[in-house]
C-alpha positions in Angstrom: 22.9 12.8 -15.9 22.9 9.1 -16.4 25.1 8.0 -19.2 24.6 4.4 -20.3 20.9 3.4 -20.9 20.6 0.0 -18.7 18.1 -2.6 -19.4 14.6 -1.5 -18.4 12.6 -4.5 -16.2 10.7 -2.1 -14.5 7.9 -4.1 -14.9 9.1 -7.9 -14.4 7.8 -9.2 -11.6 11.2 -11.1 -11.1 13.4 -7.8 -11.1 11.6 -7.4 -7.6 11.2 -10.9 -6.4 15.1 -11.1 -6.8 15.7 -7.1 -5.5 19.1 -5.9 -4.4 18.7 -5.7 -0.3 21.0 -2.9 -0.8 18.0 -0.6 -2.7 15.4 -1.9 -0.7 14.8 -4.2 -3.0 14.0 -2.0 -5.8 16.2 -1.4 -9.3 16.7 2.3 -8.3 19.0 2.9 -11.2 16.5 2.1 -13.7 14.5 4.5 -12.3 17.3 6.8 -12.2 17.6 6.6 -15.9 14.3 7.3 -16.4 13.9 10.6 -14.6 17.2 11.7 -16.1 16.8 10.9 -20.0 13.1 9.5 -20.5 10.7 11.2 -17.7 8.1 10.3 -19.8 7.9 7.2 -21.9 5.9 5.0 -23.8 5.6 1.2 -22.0 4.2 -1.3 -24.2 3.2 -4.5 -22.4 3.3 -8.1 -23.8 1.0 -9.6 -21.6 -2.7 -11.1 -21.8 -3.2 -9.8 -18.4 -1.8 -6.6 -18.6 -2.9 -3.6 -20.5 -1.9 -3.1 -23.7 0.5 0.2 -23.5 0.7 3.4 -21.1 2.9 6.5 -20.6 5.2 5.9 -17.6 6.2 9.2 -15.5 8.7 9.1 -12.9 9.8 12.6 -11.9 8.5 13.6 -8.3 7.3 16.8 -9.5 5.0 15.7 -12.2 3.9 12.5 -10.5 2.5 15.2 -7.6 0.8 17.4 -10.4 -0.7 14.5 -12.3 -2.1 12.9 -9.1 -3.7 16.6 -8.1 -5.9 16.9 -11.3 -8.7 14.6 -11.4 -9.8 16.5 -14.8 -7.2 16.2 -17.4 -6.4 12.7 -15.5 -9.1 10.3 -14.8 -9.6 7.8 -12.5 -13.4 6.8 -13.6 -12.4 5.4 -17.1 -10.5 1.7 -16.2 -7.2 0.4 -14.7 -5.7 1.7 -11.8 -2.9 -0.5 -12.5 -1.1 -2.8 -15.0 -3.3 -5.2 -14.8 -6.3 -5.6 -17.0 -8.7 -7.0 -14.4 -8.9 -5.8 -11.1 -12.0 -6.4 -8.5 -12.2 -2.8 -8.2 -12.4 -1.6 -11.8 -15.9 -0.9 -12.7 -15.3 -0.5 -16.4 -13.7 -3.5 -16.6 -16.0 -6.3 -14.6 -15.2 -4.9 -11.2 -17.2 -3.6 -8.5 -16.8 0.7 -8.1 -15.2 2.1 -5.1 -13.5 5.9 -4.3 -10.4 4.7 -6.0 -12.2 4.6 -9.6 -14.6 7.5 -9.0 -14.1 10.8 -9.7 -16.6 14.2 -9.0 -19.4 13.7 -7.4 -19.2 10.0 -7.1 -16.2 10.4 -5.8 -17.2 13.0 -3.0 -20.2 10.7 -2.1 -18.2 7.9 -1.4 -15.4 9.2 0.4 -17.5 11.7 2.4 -19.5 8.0 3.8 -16.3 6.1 4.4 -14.2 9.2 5.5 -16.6 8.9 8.8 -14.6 5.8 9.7 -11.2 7.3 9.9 -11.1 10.7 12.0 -9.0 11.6 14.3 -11.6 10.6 17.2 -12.3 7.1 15.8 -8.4 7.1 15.4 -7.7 8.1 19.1 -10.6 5.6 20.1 -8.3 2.6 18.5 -5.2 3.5 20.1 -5.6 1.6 23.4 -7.1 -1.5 21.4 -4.1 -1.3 18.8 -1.5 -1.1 21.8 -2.7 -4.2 23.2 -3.0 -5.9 19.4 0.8 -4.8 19.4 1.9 -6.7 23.0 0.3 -9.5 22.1 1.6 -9.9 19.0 5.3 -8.9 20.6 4.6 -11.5 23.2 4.2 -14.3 20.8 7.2 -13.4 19.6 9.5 -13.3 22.6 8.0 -16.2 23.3 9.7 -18.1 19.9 12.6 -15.9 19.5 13.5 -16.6 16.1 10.7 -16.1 13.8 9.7 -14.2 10.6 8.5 -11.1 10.8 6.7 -10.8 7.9 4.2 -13.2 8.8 4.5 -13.4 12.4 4.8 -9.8 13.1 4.0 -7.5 10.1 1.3 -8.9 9.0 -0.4 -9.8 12.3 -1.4 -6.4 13.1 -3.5 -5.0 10.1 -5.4 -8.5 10.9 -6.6 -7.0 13.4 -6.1 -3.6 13.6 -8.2 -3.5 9.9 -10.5 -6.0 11.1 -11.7 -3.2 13.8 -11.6 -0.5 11.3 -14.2 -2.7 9.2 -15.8 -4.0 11.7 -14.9 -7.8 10.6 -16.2 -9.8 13.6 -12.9 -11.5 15.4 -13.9 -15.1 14.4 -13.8 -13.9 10.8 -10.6 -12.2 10.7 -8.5 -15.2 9.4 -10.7 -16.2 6.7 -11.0 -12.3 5.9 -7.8 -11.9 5.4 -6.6 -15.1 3.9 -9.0 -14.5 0.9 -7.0 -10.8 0.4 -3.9 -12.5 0.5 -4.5 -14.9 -2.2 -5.4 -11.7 -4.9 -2.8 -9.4 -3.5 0.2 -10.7 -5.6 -1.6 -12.5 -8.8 2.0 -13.4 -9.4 3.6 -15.2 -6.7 2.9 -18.8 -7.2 3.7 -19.1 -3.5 1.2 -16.9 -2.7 -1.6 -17.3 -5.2 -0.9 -20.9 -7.1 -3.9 -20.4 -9.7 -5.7 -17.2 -11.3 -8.6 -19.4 -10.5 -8.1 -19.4 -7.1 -7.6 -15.4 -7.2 -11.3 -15.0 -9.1 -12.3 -17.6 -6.0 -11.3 -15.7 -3.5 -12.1 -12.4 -4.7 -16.0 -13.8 -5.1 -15.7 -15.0 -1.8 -14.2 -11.8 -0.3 -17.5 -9.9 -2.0 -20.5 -11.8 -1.0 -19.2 -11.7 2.8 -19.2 -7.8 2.0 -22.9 -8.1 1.7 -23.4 -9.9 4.6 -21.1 -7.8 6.8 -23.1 -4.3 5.8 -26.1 -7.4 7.2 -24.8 -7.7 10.2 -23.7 -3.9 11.3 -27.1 -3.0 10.3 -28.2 -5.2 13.3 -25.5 -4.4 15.2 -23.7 -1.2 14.6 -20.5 0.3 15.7 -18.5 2.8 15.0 -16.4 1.4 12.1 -16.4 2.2 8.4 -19.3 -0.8 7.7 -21.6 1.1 10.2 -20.7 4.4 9.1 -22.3 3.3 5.8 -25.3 2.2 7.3 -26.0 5.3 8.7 -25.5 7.3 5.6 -28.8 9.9 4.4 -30.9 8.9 1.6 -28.5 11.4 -0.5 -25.0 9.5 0.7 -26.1 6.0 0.2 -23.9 3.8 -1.3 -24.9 0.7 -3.3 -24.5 -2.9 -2.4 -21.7 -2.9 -5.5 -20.1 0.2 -4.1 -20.0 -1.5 -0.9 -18.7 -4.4 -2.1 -15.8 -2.5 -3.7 -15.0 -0.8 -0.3 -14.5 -3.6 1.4 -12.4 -5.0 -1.1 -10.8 -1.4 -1.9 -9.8 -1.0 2.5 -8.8 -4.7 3.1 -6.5 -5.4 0.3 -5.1 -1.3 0.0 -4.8 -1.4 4.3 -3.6 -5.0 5.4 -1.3 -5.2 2.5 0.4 -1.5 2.4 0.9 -1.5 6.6 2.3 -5.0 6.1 4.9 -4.4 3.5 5.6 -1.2 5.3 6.6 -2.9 8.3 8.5 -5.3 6.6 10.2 -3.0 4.7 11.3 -0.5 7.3 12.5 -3.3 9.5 15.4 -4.9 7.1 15.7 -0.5 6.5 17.0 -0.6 10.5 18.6 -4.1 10.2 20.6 -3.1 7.6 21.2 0.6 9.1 22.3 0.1 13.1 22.9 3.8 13.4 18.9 4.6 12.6 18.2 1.0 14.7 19.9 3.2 17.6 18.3 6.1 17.0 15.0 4.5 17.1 15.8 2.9 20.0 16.7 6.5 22.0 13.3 7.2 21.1 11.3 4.2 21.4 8.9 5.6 24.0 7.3 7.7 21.3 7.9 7.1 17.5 8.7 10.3 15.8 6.3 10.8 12.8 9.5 11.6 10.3 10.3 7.5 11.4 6.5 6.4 10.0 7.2 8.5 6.9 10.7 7.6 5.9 9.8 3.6 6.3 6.7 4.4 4.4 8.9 6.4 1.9 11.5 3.4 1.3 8.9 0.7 1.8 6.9 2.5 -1.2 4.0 -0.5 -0.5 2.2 0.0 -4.3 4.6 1.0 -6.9 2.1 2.6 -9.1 -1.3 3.3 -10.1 -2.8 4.3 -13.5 -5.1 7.1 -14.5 -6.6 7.8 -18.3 -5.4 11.2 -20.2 -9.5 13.1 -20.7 -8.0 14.9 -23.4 -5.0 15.4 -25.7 -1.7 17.6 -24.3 2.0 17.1 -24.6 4.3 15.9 -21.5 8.0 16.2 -22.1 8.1 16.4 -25.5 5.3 13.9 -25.7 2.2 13.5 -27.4 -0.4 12.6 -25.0 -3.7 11.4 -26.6 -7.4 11.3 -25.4 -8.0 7.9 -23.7 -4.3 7.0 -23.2 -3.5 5.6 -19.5 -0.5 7.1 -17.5 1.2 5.6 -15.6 2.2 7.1 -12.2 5.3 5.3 -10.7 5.2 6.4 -7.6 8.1 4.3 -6.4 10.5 6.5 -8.3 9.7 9.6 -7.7 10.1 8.7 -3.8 13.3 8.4 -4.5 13.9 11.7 -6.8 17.1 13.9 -5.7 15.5 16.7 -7.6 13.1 16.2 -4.5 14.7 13.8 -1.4 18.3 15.2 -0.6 20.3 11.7 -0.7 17.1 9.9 -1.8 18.9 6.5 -1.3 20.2 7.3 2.6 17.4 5.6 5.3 16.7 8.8 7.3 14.4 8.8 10.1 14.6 12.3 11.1 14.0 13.4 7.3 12.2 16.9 7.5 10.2 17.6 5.6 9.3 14.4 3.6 6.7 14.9 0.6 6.5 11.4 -0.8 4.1 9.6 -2.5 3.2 6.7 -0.7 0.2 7.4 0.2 -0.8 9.9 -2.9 -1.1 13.4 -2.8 -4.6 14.1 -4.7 -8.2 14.1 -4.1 -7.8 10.3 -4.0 -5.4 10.1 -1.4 -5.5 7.1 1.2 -8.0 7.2 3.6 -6.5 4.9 6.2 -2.7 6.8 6.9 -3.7 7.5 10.2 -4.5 4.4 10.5 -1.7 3.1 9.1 0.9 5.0 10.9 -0.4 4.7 14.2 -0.3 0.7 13.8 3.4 1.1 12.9 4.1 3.2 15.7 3.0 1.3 18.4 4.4 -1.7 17.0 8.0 -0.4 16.4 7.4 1.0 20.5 6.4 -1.9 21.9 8.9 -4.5 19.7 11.9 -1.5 20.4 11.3 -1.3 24.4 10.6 -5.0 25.0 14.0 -6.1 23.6 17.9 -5.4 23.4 18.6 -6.5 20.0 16.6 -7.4 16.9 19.3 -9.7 14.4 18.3 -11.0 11.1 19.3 -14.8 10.8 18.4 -15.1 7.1 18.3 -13.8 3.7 15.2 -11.8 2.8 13.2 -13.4 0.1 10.6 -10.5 -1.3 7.3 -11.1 -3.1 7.2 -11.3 -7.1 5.2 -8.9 -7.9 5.3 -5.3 -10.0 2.7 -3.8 -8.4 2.7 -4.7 -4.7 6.6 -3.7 -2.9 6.1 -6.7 -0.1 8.2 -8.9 1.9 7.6 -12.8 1.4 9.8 -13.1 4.4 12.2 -11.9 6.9 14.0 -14.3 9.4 15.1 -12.6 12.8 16.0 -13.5 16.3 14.9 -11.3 19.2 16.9 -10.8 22.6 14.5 -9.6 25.3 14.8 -7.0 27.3 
């Protein structure tokens, strides 16, 4: 059990923009504390931007229960996160999307979009995402010393997402730029105003309407076209497809990138897993994409609303009350992950929570994983040694676990 209470900054956006590189950046004792003594506490927030109060749950085990059952916890009534505004919170001035749907909504939606990410589509993307990957390998042999948040992790869900979407090629910068400034509301260096946030996000949803335009005149086989072609009884709106888009391009080119990220300083800082990687670089073990996605934990949390009263942990839960799900913590539960701290790329089995375990799961792992993988194979086989020449510096932000950047120097093979 954990003895001495420390000082709770869970949610301080500076406790992870100055993160120990030794817990991935993360304050893992905190959460320690939390799982041991309070697995279920009350959070009030101080904040004009945040919501007011919710009940934060940590332990592994609960987190999984409570992100199964759509009916005691909802995702249809506002927030899924801290903050009180998102672009995809329907209750609250945002456009709807799977995310804040539940039922038959819900099954509508994802049952439209779902078309856009089988294992066929998947297996159709693989050639184009290897060649994404050696290009964007290339460019880096060619410098040497670069960072590879931005030069590397981040270049691929450009345009590995911008495929996926079907975001035209000549649009992928622009595309992209506008989810970058919303994704971390507060990094000055990312996003200087709010006003520039609201900006982009208005800008990021009228090109939704003319992208579903433009795959109805010339369809593919991505998620925009999939929509198209939905029956009378599946169509979605021009609101629900505006939260979509904005729902798949920040959730997908953010989550991949800070994954990458992540698991990269994870080998840097671990040689023995860099070498085992290595041995095995001709084909990425899936355990490797789940433990970096484990560590990398790319959201911390989202929120669902309590549909009616019950008691967790002692706790009075009310009606209307929002819980919190860190999902962060329970990644790294020992009453789930044996040695939850130790970066293991062979770890069998792995249940974490990165990518949620409910009925609103992420769409886009597949997608996700497969991008990682043949990055780490072509970055591992295409060089001798991968050093970092500078400190990491991560993004301030309680919501989003990213990687500002990551100086390192290549050696080619």
């Amino acid at each position: 059990m954990t003895s001495t209470k420390p000082e709770l900054r869970i949610f301080d956006a500076d406790t992870y923009a100055n993160g120990d590189p030794t817990t991935y950046g993360l304050p893992l004792d905190q959460y320690a504390y939390l799982q041991d003594e309070e697995p279920c506490y009350l959070q009030e927030f101080d904040d004009p931007i945040l919501l007011d109060r919710a009940w934060v749950v940590s332990r592994h085990a609960d987190l999984w229960a409570i992100d199964r059952d759509a009916e005691l916890y909802a995702a249809d009534r506002g927030y899924i996160n801290m903050w009180k505004f998102t672009p995809i919170d329907p209750v609250n001035g945002g456009k709807p999307c799977m995310l804040t749907s539940d039922g038959a909504d819900h099954r509508r939606q994802r049952g439209v979009v779902s078309r856009g990410f089988t294992p066929n589509v998947v297996k159709k993307l693989e050639d184009r995402f290897r060649g994404y990957a050696r290009s964007i390998v290339d460019r880096a042999l060619e410098r040497g010393t670069f960072d590879f948040a931005r030069d590397v992790a981040a270049a691929m869900p450009i345009q590995a997402l911008g495929d996926v979407l079907g975001v035209p090629e000549a649009d992928r910068v622009k595309f992209f730029g506008w989810v970058d400034t919303f994704s971390a509301p507060f990094d000055t260096r990312i996003t200087p105003s709010f006003e520039q946030v609201i900006r982009a996000q208005a800008e990021l949803t009228t090109y939704a309407t003319e992208l579903l335009e433009l795959r109805r005149r010339e369809p593919g086989d991505d998620v925009i076209s999939q929509i198209v072609r939905a029956g009378a009884d599946e169509t979605l709106s021009e609101d629900e497809v505006m939260g979509t888009v904005l729902l798949l391009a920040s959730g997908a080119a953010e989550s991949t990138a800070n994954a990458l990220s992540q698991g990269m300083h994870a080998l840097l800082r671990n040689p023995d897993q860099m070498s085992w990687l290595r041995e095995r670089s001709d084909d990425v073990p899936t355990t490797a994409i789940q433990e970096i996605v484990r560590i990398a934990s790319p959201f911390s949390h989202f929120v669902r609303t309590a549909t009616r009263d019950h008691e967790l942990h002692g706790k009075q839960i009310r009606e209307g009350d929002k819980i919190l799900m860190l999902f962060v913590a329970g990644n790294f539960d020992p009453r789930t992950f044996d040695q939850p701290r130790t970066f293991d790329l062979g770890r069998d089995p792995n249940p974490h929570l990165a990518f949620g375990r409910g009925p609103h799961s992420c769409l886009g792992k597949h997608v996700a994983a497969l991008e990682m993988k043949l990055l780490l194979e072509e970055l591992l086989q295409r060089t001798t040694d991968i050093e970092q020449v500078g400190e990491i510096d991560y993004v301030r932000d309680q919501f989003s676990h990213g990687v500002y950047k990551l100086p390192v120097a290549v050696t080619p093979a």
